[in-house]
C-alpha positions as CSV (number, residue, x, y, z in Angstrom):
1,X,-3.6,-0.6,13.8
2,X,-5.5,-0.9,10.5
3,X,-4.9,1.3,7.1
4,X,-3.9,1.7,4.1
5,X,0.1,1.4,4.5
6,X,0.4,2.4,0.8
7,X,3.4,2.6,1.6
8,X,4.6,2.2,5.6
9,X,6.7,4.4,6.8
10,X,8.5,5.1,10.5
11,X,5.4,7.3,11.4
12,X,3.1,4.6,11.2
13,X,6.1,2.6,13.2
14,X,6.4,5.4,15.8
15,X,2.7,5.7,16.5
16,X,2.5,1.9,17.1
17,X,5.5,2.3,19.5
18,X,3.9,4.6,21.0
19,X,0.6,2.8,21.7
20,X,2.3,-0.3,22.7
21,X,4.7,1.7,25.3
22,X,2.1,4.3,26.8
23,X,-1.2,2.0,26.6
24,X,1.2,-1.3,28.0
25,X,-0.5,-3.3,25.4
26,X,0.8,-6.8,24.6
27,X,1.1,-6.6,21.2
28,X,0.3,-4.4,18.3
29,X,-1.4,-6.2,14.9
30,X,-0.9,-4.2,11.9
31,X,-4.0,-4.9,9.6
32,X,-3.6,-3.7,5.9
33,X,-6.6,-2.6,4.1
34,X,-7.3,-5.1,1.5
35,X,-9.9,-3.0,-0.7
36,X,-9.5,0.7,1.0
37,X,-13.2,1.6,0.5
38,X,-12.6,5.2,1.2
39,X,-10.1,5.8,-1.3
40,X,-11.4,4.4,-4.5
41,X,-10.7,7.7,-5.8
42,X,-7.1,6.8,-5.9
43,X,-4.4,4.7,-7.3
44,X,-3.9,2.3,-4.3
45,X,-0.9,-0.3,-4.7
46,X,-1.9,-3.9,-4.9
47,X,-3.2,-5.5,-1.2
48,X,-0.7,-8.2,-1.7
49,X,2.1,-6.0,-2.1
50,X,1.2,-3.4,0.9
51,X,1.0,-6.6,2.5
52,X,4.6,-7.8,1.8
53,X,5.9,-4.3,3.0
54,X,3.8,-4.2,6.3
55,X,5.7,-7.7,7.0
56,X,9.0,-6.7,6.4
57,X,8.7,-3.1,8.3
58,X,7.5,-4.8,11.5
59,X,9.9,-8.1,11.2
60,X,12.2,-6.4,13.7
61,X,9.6,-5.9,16.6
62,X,8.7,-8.6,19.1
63,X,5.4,-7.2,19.8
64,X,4.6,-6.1,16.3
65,X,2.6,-8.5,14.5
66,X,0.6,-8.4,10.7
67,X,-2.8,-9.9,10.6
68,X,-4.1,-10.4,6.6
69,X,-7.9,-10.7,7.4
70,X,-8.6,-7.8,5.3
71,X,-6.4,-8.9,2.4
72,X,-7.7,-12.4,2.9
73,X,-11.5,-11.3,2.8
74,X,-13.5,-9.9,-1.1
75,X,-15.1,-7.1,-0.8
76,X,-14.2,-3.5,0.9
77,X,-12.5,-3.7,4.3
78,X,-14.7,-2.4,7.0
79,X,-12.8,-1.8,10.4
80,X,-16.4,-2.5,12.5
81,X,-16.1,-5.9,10.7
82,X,-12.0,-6.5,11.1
83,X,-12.8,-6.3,15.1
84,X,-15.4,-8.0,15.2
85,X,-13.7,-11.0,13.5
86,X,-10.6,-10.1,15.8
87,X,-11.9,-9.5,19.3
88,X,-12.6,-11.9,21.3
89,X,-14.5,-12.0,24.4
90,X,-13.3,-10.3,27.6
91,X,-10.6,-8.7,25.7
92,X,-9.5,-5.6,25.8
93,X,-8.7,-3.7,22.5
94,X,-7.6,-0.3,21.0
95,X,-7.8,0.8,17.5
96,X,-5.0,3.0,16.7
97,X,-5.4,5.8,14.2
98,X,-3.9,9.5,13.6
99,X,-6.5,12.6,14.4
100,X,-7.1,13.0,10.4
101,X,-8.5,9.2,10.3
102,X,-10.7,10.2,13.9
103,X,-12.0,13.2,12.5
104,X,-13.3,11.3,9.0
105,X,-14.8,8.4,11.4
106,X,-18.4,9.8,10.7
107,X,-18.4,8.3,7.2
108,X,-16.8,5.4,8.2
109,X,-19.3,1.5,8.2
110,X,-20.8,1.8,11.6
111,X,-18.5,3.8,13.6
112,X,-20.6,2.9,17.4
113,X,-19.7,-1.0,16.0
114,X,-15.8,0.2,16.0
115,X,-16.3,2.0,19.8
116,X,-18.3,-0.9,21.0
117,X,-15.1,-3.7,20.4
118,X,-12.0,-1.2,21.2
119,X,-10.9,2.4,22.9
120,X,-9.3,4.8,20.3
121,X,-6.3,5.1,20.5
122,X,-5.0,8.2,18.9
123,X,-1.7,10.6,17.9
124,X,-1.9,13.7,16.5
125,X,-0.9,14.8,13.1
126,X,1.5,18.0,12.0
127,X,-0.6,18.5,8.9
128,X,-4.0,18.3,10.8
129,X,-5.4,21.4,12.3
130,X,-9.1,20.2,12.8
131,X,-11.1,19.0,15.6
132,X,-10.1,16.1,17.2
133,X,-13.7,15.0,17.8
134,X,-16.1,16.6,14.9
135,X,-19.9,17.4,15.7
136,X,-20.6,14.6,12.6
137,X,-18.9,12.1,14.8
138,X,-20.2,12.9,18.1
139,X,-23.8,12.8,16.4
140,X,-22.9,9.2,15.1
141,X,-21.3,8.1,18.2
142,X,-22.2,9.9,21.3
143,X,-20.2,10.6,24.2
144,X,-16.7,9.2,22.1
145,X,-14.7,11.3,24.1
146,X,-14.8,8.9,26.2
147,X,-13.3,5.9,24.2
148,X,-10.3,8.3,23.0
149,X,-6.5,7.4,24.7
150,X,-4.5,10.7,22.8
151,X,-0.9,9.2,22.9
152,X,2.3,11.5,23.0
153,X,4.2,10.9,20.6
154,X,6.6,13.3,18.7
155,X,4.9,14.9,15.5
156,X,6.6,13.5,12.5
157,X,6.7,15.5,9.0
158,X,5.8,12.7,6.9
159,X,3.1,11.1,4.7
160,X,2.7,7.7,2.6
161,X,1.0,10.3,0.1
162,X,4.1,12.6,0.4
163,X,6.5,9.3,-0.3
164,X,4.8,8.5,-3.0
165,X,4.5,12.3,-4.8
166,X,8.4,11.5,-4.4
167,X,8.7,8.7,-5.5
168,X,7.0,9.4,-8.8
């Protein structure tokens, strides 16, 4: 479960939860954006610090784990390049995201990379009212319907943007 986690909050916690009960997975590995390509736009908090926070939010689940490969690598952090140095062979993976992140997928670094090393697996967002699967993305990565898990999970009102608008 790769993003920003600027900062994390139960949603992103619930969604994991979620994906770990429905999909039976063995673990979930929360992967903090080191340099969050696609919002450069922004103030971001420090890696390091998103870092710390990821660590202690997950500290009380036994299959929640924190990987720091892209805090640990320069540069931007590009999911197609986080799996690949994650998945190994015969493995099978999912990339868990909300339907916002799914529907901006057509601008992400090699989106068929992403589908070629993990399903999607994918909750739906109260403040998203789009496509799940836009025309953009089905051009870049045809027939993704098919990678897609949607997981049923309750809809939560809350954002890291709204937490932060808060907090300030």
């Amino acid at each position: 479960m790769g993003g920003t986690f600027d900062p994390p909050h139960h949603a992103h916690l619930a969604l994991a939860a979620a994906a770990h009960t429905e999909l039976l997975l063995d673990r979930v590995i929360f992967v903090p954006a080191g340099d969050p390509w696609r919002k450069r736009d922004r103030d971001v908090s420090p890696a390091g610090a998103r870092l710390e926070m990821v660590l202690a939010a997950v500290a009380p689940f036994s299959w929640a784990e924190v990987s720091s490969v892209e805090v640990d690598r320069t540069g931007a952090s590009f999911t197609a390049e986080t799996l690949e140095a994650l998945v190994g062979p015969d493995e099978d993976w999912w990339f868990i995201l909300g339907a916002d992140a799914l529907a901006d997928m057509a601008g992400w670094y090699e989106p068929a990379q992403i589908i070629e090393r993990a399903r999607l697996a994918v909750a739906r967002r109260p403040d998203f009212d789009g496509p799940l699967v836009t025309d953009a993305l089905r051009e870049a990565v045809p027939d993704i319907e098919r990678s897609i898990d949607i997981l049923d999970m309750p809809l939560m009102e809350i954002s890291a943007t709204e937490i932060r608008r808060r907090v300030r």
